[in-house]
C-alpha positions in Angstrom: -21.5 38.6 36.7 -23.6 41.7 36.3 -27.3 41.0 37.5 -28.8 42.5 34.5 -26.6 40.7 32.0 -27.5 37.0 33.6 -31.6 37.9 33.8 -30.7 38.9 29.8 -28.9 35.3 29.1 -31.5 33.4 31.4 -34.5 35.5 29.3 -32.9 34.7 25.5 -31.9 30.4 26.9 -36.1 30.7 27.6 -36.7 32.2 24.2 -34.6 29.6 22.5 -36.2 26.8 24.1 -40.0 28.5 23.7 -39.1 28.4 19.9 -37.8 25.0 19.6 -41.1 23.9 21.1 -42.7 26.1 18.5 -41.5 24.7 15.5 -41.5 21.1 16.7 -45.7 21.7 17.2 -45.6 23.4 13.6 -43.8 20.3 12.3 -46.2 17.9 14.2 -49.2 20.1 13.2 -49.1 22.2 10.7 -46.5 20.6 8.7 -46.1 17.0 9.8 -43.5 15.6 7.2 -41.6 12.6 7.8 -38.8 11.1 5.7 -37.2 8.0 6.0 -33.5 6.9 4.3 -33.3 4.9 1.0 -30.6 2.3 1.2 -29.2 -0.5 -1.4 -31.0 -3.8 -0.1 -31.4 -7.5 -0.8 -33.8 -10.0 0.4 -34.3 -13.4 -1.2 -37.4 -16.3 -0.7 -36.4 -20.0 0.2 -37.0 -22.9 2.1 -34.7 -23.8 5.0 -34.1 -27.6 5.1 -31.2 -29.8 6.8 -29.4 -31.9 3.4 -27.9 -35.2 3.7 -24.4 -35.0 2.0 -23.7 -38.0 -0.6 -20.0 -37.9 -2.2 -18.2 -40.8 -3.9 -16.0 -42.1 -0.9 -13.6 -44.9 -0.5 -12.1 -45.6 3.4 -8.6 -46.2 3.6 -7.6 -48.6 6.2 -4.1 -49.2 7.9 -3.3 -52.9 8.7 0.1 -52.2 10.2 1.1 -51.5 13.9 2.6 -48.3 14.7 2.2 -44.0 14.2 0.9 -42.4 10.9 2.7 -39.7 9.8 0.1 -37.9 6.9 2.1 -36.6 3.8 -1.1 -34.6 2.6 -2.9 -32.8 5.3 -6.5 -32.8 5.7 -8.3 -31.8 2.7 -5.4 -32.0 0.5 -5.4 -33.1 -2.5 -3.6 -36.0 -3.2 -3.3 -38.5 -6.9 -4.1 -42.0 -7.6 -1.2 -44.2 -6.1 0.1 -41.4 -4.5 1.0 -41.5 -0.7 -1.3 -40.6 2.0 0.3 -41.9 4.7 3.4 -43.4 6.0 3.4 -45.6 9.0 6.8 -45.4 11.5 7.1 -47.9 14.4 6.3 -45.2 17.1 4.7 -41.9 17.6 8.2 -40.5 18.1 9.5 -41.5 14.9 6.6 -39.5 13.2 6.3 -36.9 15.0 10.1 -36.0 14.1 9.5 -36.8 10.1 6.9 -34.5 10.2 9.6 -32.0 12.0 12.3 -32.9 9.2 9.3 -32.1 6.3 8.7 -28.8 8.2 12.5 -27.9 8.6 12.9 -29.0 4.8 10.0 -26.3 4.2 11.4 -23.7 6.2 15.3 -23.8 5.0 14.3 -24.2 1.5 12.2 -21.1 2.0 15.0 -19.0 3.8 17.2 -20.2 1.2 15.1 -18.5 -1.5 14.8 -15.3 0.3 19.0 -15.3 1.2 19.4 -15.1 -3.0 16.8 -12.6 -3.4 19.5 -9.8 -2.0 19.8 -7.0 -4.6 18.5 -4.1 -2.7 18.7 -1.5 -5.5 16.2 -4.0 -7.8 13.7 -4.8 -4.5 10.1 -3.0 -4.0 10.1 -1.8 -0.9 6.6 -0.5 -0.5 5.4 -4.0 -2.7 6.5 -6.0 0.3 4.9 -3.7 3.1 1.8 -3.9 0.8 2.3 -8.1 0.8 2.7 -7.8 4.8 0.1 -6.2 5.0 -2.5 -8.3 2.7 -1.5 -11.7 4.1 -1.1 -10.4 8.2 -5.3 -8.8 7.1 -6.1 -12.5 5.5 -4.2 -14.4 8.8 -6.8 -12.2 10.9 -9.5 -12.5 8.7 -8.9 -16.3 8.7 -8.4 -17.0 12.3 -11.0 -14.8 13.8 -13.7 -16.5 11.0 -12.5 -19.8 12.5 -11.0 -20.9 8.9 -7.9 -23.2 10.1 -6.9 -23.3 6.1 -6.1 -19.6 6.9 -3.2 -20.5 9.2 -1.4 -21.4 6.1 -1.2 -17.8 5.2 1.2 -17.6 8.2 3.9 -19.1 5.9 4.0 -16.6 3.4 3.2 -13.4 6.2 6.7 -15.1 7.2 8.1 -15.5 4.1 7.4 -11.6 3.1 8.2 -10.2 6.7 11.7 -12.1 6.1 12.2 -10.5 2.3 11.9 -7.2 3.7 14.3 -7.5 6.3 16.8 -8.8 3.8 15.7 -5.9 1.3 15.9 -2.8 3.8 19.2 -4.1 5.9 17.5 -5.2 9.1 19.1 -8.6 8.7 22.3 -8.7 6.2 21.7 -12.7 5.7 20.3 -15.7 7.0 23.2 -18.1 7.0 23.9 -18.8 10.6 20.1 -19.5 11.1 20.1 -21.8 8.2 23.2 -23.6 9.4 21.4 -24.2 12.8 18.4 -25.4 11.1 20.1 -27.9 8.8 21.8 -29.1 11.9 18.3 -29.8 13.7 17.1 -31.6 11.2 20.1 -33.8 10.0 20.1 -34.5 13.7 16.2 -35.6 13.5 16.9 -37.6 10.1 19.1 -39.5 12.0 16.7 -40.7 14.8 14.2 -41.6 12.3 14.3 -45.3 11.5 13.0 -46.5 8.3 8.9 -47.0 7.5 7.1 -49.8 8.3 4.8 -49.4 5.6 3.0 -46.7 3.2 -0.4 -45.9 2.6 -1.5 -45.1 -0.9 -4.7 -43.4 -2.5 -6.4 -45.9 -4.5 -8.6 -42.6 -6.7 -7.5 -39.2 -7.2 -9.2 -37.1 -4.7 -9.6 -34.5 -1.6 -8.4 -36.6 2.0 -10.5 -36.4 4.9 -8.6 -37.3 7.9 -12.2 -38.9 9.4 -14.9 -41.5 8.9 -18.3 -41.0 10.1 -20.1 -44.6 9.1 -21.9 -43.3 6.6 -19.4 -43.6 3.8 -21.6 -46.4 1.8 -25.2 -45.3 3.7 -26.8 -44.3 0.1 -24.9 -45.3 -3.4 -25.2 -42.3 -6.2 -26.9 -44.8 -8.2 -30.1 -45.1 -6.0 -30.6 -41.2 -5.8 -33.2 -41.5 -8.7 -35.5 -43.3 -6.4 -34.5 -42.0 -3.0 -38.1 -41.2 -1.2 -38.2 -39.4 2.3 -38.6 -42.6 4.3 -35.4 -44.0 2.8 -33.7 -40.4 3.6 -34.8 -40.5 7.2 -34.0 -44.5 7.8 -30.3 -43.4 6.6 -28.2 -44.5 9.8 -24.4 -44.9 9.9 -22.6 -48.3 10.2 -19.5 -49.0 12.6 -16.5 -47.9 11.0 -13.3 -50.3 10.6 -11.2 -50.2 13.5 -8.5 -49.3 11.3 -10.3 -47.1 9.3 -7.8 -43.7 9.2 -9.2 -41.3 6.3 -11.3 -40.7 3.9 -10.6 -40.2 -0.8 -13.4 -38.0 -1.7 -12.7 -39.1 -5.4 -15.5 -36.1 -7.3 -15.7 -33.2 -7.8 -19.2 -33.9 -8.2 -21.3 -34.5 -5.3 -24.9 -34.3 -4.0 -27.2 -33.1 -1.7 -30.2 -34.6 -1.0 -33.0 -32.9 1.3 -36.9 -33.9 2.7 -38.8 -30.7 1.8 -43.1 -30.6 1.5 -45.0 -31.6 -1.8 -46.3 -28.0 -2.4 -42.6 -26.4 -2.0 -41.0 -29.2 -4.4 -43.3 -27.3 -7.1 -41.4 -23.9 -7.0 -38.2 -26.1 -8.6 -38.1 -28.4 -11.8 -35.2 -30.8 -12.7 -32.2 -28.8 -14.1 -32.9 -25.5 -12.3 -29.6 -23.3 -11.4 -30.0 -22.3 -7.6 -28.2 -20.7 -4.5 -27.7 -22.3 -1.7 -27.4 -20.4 1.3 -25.2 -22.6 4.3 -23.6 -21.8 7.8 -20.1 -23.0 6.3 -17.4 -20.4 6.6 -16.4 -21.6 3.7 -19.0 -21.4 1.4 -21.7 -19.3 2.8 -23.4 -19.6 -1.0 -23.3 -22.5 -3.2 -24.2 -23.0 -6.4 -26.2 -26.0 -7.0 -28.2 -27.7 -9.6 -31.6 -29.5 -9.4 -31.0 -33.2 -10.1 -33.9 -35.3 -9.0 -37.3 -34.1 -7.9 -38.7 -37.8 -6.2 -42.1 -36.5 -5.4 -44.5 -38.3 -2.7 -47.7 -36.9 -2.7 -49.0 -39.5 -0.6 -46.6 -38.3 2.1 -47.3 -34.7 1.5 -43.3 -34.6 1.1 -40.5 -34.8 -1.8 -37.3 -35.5 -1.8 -34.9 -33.1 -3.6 -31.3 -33.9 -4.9 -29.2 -30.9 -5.9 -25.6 -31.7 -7.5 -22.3 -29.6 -6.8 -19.0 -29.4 -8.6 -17.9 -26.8 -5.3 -15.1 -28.5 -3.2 -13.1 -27.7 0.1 -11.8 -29.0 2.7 -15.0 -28.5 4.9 -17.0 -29.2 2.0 -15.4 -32.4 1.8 -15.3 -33.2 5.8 -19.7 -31.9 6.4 -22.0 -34.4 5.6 -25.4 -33.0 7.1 -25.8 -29.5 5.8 -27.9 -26.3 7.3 -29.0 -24.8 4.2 -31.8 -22.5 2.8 -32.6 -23.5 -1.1 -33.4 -19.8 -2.2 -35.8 -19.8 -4.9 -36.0 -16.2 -5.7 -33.0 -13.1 -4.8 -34.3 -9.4 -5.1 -31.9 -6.7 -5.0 -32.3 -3.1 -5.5 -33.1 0.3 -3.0 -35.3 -0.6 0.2 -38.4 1.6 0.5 -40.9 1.9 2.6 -44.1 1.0 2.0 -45.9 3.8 3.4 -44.0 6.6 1.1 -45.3 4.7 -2.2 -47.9 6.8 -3.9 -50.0 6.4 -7.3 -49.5 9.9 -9.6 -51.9 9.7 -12.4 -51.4 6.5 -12.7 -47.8 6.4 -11.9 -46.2 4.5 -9.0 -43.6 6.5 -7.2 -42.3 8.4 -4.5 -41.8 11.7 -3.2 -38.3 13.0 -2.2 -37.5 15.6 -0.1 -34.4 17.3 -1.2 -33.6 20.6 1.2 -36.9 21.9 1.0 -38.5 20.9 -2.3 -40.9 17.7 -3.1 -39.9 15.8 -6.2 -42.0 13.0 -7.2 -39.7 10.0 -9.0 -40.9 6.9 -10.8 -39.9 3.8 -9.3 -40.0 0.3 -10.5 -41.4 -2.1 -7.8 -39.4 -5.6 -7.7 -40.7 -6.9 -4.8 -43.0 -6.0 -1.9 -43.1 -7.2 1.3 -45.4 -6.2 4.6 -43.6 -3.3 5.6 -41.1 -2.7 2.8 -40.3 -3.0 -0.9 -37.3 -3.5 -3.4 -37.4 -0.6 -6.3 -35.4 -1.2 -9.3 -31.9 0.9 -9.0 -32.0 2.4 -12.4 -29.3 4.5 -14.3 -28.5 7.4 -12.4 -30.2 10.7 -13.5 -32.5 13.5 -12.1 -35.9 11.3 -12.2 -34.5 8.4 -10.8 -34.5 7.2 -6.9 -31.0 7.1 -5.7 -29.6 5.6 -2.2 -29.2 8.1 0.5 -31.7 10.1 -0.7 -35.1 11.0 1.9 -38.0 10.0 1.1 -41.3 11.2 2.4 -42.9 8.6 4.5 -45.6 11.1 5.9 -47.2 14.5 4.6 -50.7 16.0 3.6 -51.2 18.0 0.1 -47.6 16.6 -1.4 -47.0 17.4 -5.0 -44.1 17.9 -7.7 -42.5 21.2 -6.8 -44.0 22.0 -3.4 -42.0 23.9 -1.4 -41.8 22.6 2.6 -41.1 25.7 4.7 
């Protein structure tokens, strides 16, 4: 490379860098404006607590020797009198009835699917979309650690098989259905008769567990339940041949220790949220049923009723929970760009080079930041994504930042 032409591209690199500085110390110095990002935001006030779960419950108990073989898995639902259970004479035996039930399943389904063959009347790009949703809700489910989810895999099947049929990757499903009938007529015939049934005595959600504290507190005693009864609760030794659980409400109740002083943000009949580690229910809402206030204590005890139900709902009976009291929602603004204009609370935004100053509707302030009301979008009004300043001298409506 000519000498002259690299001293001329070494000279105009300085000159850049010379001017970055330059403009960087007029920003700092003679200009120093700072913006910061508005974003949608919510933020909520509550009291975090651990609740003691109280549900109407009745244990089911299996006198009879031998293997259980569940007809309603756990936290199924399941009617009065109908079966729960049915007991074989050996874990064998009910390990294969439980094959022959999913067999039964899987040829009835395939069976469905063989008649559903007219190629000209099927949606093709309906079933990709139907893979699709349940393969993203197996994922979803599994990696959340939501075993209901796995369920899904039976219809991501089921749709991944209409397909086939529908585009001509398979033309039927008759020899697979022939070999399946053959497995399980070949099961059905190993399997000797029960030795006894177990039925559901209310209608309910089964819980294939007992934790002892089925009959700790009776719904009848929550209008007096104080803190020192809540913390004496203990569980008693389950029946040996205790095997599950009939959650017979849908109404249950949560009762939780919190102090006097926080017991006065909430009044008997109050709607709230409650905020939980479940996967299932993240958010419940709840309803305040008792207030059973100790003052002497310095401590209340608070019952909350719940018409929500799940299986993990029904199988949790001490709860991690936050009772929020208050939820703010709205555009997250830092404090330090809030300014009083004759009076007015607002901001200024910076958009390109002019200052605009916008009204804004404070919800709720915090140390640092606050929640403004998101109003009805127009040119006066404090949208997300746009900069407000956070830092400038001599700011007013109109001023142009050079």
């Amino acid at each position: 490379m000519n000498k002259g032409i690299a001293n001329f591209l070494k000279l105009l690199a300085i000159g850049f860098a010379v001017f970055y500085i330059l403009m960087q110390l007029y920003s700092v110095f003679i200009n120093p404006v700072s913006t910061d990002t508005v974003y949608a935001f919510a933020t909520f006030s509550g009291y975090e607590t651990t609740g003691y779960i109280i549900r109407n419950e009745a244990v089911i108990t299996n006198n009879a020797s031998g293997s259980l073989s569940f007809s309603v898995e756990d936290g199924g639902r399941v009617a009065k009198g109908g079966t729960v259970a049915t007991v074989y004479k050996n874990e064998q035996e009910a390990d294969a009835k439980v094959k022959v039930e999913q067999l039964d399943e899987r040829i009835a389904a395939l069976e469905t699917i063989q008649e559903y063959n007219d190629v000209n009347a099927a949606d093709v790009p309906s079933l990709s979309s139907k893979v699709h949703t349940a393969l993203i809700s197996v994922l979803d489910g599994t990696q959340g650690g939501n075993v209901t989810s796995y369920n899904d895999g039976d219809t991501l099947l089921e749709f991944i098989n209409r397909k086939q049929i529908v585009t001509g990757q398979i033309s039927d499903f008759s020899a697979f259905i022939a070999t399946l009938k053959s497995e399980r007529d070949s099961l059905k015939a190993s399997v000797s008769a029960p030795v006894g049934t177990l039925q559901s005595p209310e209608s309910g959600y089964v819980v294939c567990s007992v934790d002892g504290y089925e009959n700790s507190v009776s719904i009848d005693s929550l209008d007096t339940l104080t803190a020192d009864s809540l913390g004496k609760i203990s569980p008693s030794t389950p029946d040996k041949n205790a095997v599950c659980k009939i959650v017979s409400d849908y109404q249950w109740y949560i009762a939780c220790e919190i102090p006097f002083d926080e017991s006065l943000k909430l009044k008997v009949g109050d709607k709230v949220t409650i905020n939980t580690t479940l996967v299932s229910s993240p958010e419940l809402s709840a309803t305040v049923r008792n207030i059973n206030k100790q003052s002497v204590t310095g401590s209340a005890v608070v019952v909350f009723s719940c018409d929500t139900m799940n299986n993990e709902l029904a199988a949790a009976r001490f709860l991690e929970m936050t009772v929020v009291y208050s939820r703010h929602e709205g555009l997250k603004v830092d404090n330090r760009a809030i300014r009083k204009v004759d009076g007015v609370t607002g901001v200024y935004v910076l958009t390109a080079s002019l200052v605009k100053f916008v009204p804004v509707n404070i919800l709720w302030t915090g140390e640092n930041f606050s929640i403004a009301e998101r109003q009805a979008s127009d040119s006066k009004v404090l949208r997300m994504y746009d900069e407000i300043i956070v830092k400038g001298k001599n700011l007013h409506d109109g001023k142009i930042i050079k």
